[in-house]
KENU-581729 format. One record per atom (N, C-alpha, C): residue number from 1; residue in one letter; x, y, z. Coordinates in steps of 0.02 Angstrom, whole numbers, always signed. Atoms other than C-alpha are relative to their C-alpha. Layout:
<pts>
i  aa  X  Y  Z
NUM  A  X  Y  Z .
...
</pts>
This chain:
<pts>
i  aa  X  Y  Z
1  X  -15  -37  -61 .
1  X  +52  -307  +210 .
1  X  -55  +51  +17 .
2  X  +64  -51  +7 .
2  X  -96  -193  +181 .
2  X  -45  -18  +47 .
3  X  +66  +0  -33 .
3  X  -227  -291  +261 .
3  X  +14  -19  +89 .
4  X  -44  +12  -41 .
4  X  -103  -341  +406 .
4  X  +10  +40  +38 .
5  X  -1  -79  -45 .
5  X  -75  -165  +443 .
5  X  -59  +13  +54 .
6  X  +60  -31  -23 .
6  X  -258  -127  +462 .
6  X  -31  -48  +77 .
7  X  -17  +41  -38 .
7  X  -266  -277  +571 .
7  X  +27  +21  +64 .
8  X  -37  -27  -45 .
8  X  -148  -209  +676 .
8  X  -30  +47  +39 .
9  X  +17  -77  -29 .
9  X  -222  -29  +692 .
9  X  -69  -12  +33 .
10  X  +47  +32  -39 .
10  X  -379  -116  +761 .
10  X  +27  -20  +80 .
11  X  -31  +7  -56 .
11  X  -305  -172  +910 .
11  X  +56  +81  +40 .
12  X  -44  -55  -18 .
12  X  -176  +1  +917 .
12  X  -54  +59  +37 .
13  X  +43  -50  +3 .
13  X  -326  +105  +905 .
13  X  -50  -22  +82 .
14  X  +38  -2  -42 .
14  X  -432  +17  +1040 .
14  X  +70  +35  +67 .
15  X  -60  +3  -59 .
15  X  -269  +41  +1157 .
15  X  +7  +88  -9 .
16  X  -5  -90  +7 .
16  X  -281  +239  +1125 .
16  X  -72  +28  +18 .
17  X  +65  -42  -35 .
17  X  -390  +381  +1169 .
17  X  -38  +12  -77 .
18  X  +6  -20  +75 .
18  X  -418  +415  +967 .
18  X  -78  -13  +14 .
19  X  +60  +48  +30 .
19  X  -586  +300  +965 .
19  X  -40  +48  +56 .
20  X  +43  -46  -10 .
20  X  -658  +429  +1096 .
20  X  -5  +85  -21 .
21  X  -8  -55  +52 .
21  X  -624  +584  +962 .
21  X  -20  -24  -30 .
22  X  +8  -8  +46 .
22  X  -670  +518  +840 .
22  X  -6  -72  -36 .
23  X  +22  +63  +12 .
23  X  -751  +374  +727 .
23  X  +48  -33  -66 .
24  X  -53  +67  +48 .
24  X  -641  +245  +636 .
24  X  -33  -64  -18 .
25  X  +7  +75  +40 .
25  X  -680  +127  +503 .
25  X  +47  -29  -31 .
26  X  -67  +33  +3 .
26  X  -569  +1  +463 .
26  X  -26  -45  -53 .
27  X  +25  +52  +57 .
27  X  -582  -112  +287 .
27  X  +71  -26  -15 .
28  X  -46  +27  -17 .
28  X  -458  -230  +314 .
28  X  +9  -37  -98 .
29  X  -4  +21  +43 .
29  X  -494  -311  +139 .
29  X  -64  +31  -52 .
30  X  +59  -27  +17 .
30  X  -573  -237  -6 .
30  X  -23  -60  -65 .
31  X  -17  +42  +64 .
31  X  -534  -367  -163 .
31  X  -9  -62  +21 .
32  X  -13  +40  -29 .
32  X  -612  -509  -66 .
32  X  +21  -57  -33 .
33  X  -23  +81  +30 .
33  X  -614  -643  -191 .
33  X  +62  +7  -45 .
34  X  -65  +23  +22 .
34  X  -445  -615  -266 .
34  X  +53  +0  +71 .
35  X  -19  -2  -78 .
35  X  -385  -570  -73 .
35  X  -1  -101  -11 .
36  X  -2  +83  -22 .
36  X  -438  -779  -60 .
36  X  +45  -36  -43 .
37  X  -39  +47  +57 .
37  X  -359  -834  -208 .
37  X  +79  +1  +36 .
38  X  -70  -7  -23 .
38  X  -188  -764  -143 .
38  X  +15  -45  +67 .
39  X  -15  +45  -32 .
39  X  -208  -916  -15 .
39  X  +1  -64  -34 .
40  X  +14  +62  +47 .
40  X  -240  -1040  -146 .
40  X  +31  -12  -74 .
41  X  -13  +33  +56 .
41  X  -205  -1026  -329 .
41  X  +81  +59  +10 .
42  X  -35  -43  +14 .
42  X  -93  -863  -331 .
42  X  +3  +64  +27 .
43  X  -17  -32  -46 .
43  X  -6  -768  -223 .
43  X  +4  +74  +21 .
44  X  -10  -51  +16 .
44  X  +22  -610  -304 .
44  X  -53  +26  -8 .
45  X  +30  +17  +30 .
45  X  -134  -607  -356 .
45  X  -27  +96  -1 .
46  X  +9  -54  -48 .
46  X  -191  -402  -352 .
46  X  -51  +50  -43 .
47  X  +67  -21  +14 .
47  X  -328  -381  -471 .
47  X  -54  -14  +1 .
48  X  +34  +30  -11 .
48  X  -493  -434  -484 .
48  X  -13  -54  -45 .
49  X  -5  +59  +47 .
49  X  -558  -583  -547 .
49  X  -14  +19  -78 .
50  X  +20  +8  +84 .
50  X  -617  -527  -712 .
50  X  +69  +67  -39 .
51  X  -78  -67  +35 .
51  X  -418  -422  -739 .
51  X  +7  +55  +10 .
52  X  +18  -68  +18 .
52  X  -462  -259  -686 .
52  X  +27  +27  +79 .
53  X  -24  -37  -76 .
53  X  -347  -151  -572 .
53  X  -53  +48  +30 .
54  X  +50  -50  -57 .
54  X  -459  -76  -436 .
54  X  -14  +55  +22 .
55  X  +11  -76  -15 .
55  X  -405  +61  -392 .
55  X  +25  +38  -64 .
56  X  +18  -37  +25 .
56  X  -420  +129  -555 .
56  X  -73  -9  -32 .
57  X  +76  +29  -10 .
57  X  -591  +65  -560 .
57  X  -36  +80  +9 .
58  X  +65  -57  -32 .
58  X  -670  +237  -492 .
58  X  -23  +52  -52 .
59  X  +0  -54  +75 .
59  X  -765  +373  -599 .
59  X  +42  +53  +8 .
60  X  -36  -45  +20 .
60  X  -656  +509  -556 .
60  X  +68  +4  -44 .
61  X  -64  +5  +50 .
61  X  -535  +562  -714 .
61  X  -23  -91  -33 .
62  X  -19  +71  +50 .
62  X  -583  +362  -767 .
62  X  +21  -24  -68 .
63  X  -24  +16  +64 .
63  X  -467  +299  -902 .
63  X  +27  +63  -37 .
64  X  -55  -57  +32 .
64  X  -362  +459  -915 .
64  X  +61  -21  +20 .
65  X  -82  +21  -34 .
65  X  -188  +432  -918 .
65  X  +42  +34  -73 .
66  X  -9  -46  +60 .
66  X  -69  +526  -1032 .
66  X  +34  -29  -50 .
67  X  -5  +31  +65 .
67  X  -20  +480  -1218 .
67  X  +36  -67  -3 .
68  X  -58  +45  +0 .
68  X  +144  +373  -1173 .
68  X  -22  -58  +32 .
69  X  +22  +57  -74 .
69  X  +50  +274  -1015 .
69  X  -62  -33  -54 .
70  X  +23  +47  +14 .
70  X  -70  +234  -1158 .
70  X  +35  -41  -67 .
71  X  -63  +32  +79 .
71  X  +63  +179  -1321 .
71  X  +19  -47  +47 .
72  X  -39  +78  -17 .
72  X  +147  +68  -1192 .
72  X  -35  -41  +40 .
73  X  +8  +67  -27 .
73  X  +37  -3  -1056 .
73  X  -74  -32  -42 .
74  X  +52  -9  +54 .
74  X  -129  +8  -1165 .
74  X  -77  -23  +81 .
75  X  +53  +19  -78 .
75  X  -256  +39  -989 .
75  X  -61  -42  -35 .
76  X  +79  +25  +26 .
76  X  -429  -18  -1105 .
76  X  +22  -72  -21 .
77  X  -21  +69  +25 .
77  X  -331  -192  -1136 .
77  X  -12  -40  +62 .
78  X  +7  +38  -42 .
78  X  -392  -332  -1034 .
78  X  +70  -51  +35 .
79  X  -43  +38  +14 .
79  X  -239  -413  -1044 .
79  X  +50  +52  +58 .
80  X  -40  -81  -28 .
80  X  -137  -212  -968 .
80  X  +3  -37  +80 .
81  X  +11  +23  -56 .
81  X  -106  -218  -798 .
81  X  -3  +75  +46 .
82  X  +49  -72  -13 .
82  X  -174  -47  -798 .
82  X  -63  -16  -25 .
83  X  +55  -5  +6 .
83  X  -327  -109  -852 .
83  X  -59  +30  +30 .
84  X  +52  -50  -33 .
84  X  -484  +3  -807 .
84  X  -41  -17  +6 .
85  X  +51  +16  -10 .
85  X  -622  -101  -838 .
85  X  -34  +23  -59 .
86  X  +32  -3  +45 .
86  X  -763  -93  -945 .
86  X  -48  +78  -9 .
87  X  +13  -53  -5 .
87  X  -841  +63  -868 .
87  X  +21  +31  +75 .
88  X  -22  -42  -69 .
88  X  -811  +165  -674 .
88  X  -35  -59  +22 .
89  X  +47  +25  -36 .
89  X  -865  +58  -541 .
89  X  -34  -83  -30 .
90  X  +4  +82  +24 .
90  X  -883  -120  -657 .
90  X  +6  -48  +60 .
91  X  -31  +44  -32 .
91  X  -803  -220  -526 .
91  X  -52  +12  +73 .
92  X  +52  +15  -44 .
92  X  -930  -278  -380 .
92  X  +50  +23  +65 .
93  X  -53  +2  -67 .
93  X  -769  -258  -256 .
93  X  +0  +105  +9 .
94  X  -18  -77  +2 .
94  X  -761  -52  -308 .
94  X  -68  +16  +34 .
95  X  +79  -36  -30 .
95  X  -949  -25  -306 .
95  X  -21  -13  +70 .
96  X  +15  -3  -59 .
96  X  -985  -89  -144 .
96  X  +39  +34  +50 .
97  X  -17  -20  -52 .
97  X  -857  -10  -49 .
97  X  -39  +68  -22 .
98  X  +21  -88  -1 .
98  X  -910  +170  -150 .
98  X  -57  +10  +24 .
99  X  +48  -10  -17 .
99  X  -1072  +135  -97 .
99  X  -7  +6  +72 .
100  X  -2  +5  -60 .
100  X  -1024  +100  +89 .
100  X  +47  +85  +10 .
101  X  -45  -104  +18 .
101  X  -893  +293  +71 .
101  X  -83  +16  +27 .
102  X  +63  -53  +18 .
102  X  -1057  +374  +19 .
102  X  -47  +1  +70 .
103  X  +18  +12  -67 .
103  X  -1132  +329  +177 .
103  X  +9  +44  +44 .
104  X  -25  -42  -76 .
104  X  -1005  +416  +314 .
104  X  -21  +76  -46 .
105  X  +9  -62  +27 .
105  X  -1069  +600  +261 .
105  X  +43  +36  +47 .
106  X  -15  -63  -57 .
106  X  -960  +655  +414 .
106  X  +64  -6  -35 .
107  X  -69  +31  +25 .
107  X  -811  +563  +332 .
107  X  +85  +80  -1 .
108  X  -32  -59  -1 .
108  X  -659  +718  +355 .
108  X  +86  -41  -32 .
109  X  -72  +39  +8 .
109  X  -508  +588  +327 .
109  X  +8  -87  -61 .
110  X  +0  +76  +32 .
110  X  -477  +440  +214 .
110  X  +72  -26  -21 .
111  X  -91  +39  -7 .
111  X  -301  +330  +214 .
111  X  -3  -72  -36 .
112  X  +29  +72  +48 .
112  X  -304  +186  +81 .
112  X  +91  -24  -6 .
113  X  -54  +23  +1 .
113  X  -160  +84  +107 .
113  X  +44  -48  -65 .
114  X  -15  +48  +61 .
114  X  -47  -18  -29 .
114  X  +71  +11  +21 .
115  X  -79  +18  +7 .
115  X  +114  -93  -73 .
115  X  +16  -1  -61 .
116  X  -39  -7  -55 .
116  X  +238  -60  -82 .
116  X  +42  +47  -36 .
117  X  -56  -54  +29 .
117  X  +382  +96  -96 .
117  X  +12  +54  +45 .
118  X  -38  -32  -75 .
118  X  +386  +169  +78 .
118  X  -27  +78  -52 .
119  X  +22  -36  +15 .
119  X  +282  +316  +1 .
119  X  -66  +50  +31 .
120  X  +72  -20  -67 .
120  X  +142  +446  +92 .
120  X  -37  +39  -61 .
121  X  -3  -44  +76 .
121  X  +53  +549  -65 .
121  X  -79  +9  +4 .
122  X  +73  -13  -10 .
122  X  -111  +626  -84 .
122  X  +6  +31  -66 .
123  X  +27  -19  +80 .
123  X  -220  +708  -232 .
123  X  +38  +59  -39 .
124  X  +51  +34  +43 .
124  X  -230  +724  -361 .
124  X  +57  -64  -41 .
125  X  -15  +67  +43 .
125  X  -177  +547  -461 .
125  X  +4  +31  -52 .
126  X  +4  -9  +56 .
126  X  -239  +594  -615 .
126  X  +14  +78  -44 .
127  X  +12  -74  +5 .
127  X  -189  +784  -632 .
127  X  +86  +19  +34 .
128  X  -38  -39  -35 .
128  X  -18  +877  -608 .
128  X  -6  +67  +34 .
129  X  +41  -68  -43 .
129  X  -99  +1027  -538 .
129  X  -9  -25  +65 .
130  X  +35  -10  -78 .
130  X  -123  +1071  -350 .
130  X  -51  -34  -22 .
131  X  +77  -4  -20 .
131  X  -274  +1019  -277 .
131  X  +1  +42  +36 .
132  X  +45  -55  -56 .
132  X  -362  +1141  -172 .
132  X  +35  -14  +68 .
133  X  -15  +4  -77 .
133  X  -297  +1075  -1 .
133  X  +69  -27  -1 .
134  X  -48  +26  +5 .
134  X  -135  +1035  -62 .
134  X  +57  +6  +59 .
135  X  -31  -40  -58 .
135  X  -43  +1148  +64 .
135  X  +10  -37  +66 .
136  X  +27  +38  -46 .
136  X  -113  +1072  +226 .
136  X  -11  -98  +2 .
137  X  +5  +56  -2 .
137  X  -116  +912  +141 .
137  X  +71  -60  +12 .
138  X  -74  +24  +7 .
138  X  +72  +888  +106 .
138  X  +40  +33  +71 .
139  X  -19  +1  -58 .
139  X  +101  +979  +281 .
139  X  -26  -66  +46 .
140  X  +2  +78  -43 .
140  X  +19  +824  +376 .
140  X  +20  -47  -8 .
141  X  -37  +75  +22 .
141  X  +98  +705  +285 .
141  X  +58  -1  +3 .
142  X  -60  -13  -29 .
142  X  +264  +770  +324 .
142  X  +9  +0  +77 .
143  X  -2  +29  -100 .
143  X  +229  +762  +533 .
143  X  -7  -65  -15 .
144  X  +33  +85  +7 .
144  X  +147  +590  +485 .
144  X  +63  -48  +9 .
145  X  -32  +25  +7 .
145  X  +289  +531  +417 .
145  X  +63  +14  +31 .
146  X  -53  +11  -89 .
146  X  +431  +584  +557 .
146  X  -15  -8  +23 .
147  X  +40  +47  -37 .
147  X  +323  +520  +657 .
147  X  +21  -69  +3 .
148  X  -8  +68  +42 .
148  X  +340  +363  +568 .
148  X  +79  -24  +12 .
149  X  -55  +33  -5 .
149  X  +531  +367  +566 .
149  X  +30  -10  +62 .
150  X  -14  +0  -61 .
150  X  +542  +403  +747 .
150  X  -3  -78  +23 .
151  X  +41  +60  -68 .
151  X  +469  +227  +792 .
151  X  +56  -55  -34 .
152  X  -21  +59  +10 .
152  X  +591  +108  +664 .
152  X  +55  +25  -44 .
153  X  -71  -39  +15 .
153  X  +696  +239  +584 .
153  X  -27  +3  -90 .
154  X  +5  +2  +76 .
154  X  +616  +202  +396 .
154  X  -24  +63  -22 .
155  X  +19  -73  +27 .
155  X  +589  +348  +292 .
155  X  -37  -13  -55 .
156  X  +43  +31  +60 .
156  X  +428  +346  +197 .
156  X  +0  +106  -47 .
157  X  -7  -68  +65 .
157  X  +444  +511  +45 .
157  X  -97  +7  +9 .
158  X  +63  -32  +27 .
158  X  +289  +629  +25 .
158  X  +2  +41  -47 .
159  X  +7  -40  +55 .
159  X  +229  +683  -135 .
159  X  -64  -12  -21 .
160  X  +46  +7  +48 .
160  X  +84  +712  -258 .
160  X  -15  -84  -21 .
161  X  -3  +70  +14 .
161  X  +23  +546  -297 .
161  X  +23  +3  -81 .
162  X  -18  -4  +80 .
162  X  +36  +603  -506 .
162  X  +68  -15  -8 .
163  X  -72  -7  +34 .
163  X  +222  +610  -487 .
163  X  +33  -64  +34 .
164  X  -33  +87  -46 .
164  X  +240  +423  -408 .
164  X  +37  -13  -74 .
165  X  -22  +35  +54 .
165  X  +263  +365  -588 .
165  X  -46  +40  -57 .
166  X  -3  -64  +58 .
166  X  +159  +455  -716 .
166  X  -83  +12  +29 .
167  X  +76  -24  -25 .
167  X  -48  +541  -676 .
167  X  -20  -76  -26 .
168  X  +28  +46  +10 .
168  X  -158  +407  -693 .
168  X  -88  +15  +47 .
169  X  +78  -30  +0 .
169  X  -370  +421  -687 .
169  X  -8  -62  +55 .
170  X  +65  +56  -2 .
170  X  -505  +308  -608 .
170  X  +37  -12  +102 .
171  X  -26  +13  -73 .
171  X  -415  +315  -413 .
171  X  -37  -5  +31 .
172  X  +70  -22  -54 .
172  X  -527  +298  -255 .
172  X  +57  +58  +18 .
173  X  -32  -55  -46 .
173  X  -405  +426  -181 .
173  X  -26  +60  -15 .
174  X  +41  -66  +47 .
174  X  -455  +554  -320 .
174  X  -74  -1  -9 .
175  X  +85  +9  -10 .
175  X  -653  +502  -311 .
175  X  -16  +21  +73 .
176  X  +1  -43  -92 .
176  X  -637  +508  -119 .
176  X  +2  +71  +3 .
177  X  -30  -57  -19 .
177  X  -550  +684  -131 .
177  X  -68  +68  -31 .
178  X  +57  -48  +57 .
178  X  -661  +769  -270 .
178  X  -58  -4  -3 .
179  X  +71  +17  -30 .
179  X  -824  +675  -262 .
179  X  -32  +4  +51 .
180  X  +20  -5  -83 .
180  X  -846  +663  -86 .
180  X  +20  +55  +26 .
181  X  -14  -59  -33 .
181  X  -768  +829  -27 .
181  X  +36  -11  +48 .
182  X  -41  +25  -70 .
182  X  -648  +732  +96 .
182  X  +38  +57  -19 .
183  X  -70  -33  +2 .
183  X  -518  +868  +153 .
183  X  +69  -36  +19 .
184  X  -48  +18  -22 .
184  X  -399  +741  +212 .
184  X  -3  -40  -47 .
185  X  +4  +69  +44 .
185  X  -368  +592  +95 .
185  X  +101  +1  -17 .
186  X  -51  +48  +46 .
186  X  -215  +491  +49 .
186  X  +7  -51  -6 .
187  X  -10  +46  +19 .
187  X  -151  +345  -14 .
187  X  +66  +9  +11 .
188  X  -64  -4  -43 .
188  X  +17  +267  +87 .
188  X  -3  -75  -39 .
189  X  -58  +72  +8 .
189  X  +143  +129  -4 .
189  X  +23  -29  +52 .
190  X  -38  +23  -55 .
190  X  +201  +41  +134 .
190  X  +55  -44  -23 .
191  X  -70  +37  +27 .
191  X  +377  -61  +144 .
191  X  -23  -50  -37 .
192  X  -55  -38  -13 .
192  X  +470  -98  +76 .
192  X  +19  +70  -64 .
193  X  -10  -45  +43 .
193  X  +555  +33  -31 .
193  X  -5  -23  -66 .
194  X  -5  +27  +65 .
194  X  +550  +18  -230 .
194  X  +100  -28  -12 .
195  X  -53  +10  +24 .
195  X  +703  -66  -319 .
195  X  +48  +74  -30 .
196  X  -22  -52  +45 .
196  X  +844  +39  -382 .
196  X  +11  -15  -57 .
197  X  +10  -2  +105 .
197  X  +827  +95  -574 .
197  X  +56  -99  -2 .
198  X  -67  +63  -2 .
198  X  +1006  -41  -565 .
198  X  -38  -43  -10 .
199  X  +35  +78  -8 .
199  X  +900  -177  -480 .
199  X  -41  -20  -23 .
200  X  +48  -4  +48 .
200  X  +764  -143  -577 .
200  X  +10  -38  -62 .
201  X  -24  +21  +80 .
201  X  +835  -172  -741 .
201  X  -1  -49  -7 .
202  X  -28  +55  +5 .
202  X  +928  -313  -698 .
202  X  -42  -47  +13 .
203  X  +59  +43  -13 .
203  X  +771  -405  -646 .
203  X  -37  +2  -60 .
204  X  +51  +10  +58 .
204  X  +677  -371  -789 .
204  X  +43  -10  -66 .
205  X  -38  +32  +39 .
205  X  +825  -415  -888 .
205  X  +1  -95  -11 .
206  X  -12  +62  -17 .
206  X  +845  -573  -812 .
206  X  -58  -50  -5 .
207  X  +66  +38  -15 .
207  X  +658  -622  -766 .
207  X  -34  +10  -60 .
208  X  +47  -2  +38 .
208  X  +584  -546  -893 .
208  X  -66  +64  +22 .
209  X  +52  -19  -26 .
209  X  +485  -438  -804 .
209  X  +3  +39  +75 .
210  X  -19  -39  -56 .
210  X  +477  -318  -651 .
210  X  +11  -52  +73 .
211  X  +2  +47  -41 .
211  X  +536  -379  -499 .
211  X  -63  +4  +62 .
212  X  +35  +21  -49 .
212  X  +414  -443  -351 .
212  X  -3  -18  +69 .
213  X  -16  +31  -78 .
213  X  +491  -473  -198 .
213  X  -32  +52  +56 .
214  X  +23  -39  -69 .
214  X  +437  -318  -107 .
214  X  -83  -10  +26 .
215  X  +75  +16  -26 .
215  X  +255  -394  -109 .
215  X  +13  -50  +52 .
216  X  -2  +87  -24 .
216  X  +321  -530  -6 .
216  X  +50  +20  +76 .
217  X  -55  -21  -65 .
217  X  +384  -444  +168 .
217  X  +19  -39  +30 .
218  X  -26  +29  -58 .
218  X  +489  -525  +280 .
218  X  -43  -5  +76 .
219  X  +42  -30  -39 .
219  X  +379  -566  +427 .
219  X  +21  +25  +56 .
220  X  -15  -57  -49 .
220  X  +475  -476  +556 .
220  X  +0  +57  -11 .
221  X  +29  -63  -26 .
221  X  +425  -326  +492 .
221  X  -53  +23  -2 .
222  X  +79  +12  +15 .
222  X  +231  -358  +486 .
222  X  -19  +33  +55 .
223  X  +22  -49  -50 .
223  X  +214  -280  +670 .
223  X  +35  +72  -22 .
224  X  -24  -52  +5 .
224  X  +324  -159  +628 .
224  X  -19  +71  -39 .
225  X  +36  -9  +39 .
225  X  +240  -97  +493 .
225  X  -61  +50  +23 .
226  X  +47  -35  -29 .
226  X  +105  -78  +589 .
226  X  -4  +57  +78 .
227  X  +1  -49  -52 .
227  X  +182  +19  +725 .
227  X  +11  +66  -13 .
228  X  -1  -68  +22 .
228  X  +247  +143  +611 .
228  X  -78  +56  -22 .
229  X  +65  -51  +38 .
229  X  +94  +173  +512 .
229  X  -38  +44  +65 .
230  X  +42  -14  -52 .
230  X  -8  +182  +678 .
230  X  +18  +90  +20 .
231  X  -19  -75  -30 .
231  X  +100  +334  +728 .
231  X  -3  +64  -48 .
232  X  +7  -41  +69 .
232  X  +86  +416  +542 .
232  X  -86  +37  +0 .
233  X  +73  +12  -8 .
233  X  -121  +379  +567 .
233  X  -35  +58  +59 .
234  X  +34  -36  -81 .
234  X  -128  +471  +732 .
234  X  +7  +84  -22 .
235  X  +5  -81  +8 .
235  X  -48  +645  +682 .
235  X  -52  +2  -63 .
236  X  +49  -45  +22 .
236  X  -153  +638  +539 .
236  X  -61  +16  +6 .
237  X  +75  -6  -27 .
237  X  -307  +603  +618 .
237  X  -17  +67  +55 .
238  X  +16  -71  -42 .
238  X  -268  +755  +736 .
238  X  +4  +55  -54 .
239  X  -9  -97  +60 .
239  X  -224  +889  +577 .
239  X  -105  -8  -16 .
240  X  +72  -9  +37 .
240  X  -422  +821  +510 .
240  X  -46  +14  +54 .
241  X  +51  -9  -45 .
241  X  -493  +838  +676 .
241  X  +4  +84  +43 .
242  X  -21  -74  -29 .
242  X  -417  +1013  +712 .
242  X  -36  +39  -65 .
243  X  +53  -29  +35 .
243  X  -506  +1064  +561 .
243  X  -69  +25  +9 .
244  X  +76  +1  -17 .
244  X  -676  +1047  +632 .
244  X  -24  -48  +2 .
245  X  +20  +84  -1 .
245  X  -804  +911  +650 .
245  X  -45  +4  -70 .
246  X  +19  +38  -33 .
246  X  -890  +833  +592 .
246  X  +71  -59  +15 .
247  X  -90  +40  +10 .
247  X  -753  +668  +637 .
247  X  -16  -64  -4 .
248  X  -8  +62  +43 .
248  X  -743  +519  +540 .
248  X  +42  -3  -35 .
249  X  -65  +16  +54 .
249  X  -597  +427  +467 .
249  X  -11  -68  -14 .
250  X  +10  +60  +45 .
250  X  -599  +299  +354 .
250  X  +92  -35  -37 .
251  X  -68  +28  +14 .
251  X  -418  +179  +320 .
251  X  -18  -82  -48 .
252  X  +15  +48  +38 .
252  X  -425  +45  +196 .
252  X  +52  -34  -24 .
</pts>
């Protein structure tokens, strides 16, 4: 639904005044060659080819995560599905986009999309501590997201990204935020919501294993999706542009 969205906001965006405020890049796909596979061998498919989740791929915090996150999922195991990679930036799919980031120097905003848990959450990942812009950061993401419910009624939660499930290192959100000096940055779950603990269980009772269906939206709500986000996208592109300029936003 991720790249679907962005898709979308291409077309939303030319149909608005936004694109004369202010410059929008759009990376509809970042994981191209496992992106292809998920037409061919496997569907799910959501790391890269050589096992290595992506977005903990980046050097900031890389391969911190705290005692328990490493006894049970074991991130330095190729096999994990926290795997980190061999070092920051390994994966040809990370480095080239960080290298294309490094680029916008005007960059003020960055919105990295994923599925799925109806979630809005900014820095820090790897750190229960504020960040510096925490204030201002968790106020825009609260307009963002009534915003959001105004248009389909879904209610996406804002929080710290650390307290989604437990801190975790190597994020672009947290490289974006810290490295780069972006004052705006988050990272948005889109639908659908997570299972409850209940349904949870009982799936990984049954299957064996967590359940998967929310990767697999229904496609009537693939525009929808994208009409919410669009309206989430807009107030926050006005909180980063009421800041000052320079104005560049970046959505991925």
């Amino acid at each position: 639904i991720g790249s679907a969205t962005v898709m979308y906001l291409v077309d939303a965006l030319l149909s608005s005044n936004i694109l004369h405020r202010a410059d929008v890049f759009l990376v509809p796909v970042v994981n191209v060659e496992s992106y292809r596979r998920t037409w061919t061998t496997d569907r799910l498919m959501g790391h890269t080819v050589n096992g290595v989740n992506p977005n903990l791929n980046f050097p900031t915090a890389w391969g911190e995560f705290p005692w328990y996150v490493k006894l049970f999922s074991n991130p330095n195991c190729p096999s994990s599905n926290l795997y980190v990679g061999p070092a920051p930036l390994s994966e040809l799919c990370c480095k080239a986009v960080a290298e294309e980031i490094r680029k916008l120097q005007s960059l003020r905003l960055f919105v990295d999309l994923h599925a799925h848990g109806q979630k809005w959450m900014f820095p820090y990942s790897h750190s229960t501590q504020p960040c510096p812009h925490h204030e201002q950061l968790e106020k825009a993401a609260k307009e963002a997201t009534l915003a959001m419910k105004q248009v389909h009624g879904r209610q996406y939660d804002v929080l710290q990204a650390s307290k989604l499930e437990a801190p975790g290192g190597g994020t672009m959100l947290d490289w974006v935020y810290s490295e780069l000096k972006v004052p705006y940055c988050y990272a948005v779950e889109l639908r659908p919501e997570f299972p409850t603990k209940l349904a949870f269980l009982k799936a990984f009772v049954s299957q064996g294993k967590a359940p998967t269906g929310g990767f697999e939206l229904p496609k009537n709500q693939i525009q929808q999706v994208g009409e919410e986000v669009f309206e989430g996208i807009r107030v926050v592109i006005d909180h980063a542009l009421e800041a000052g300029s320079p104005k560049e936003c970046l959505v991925t």
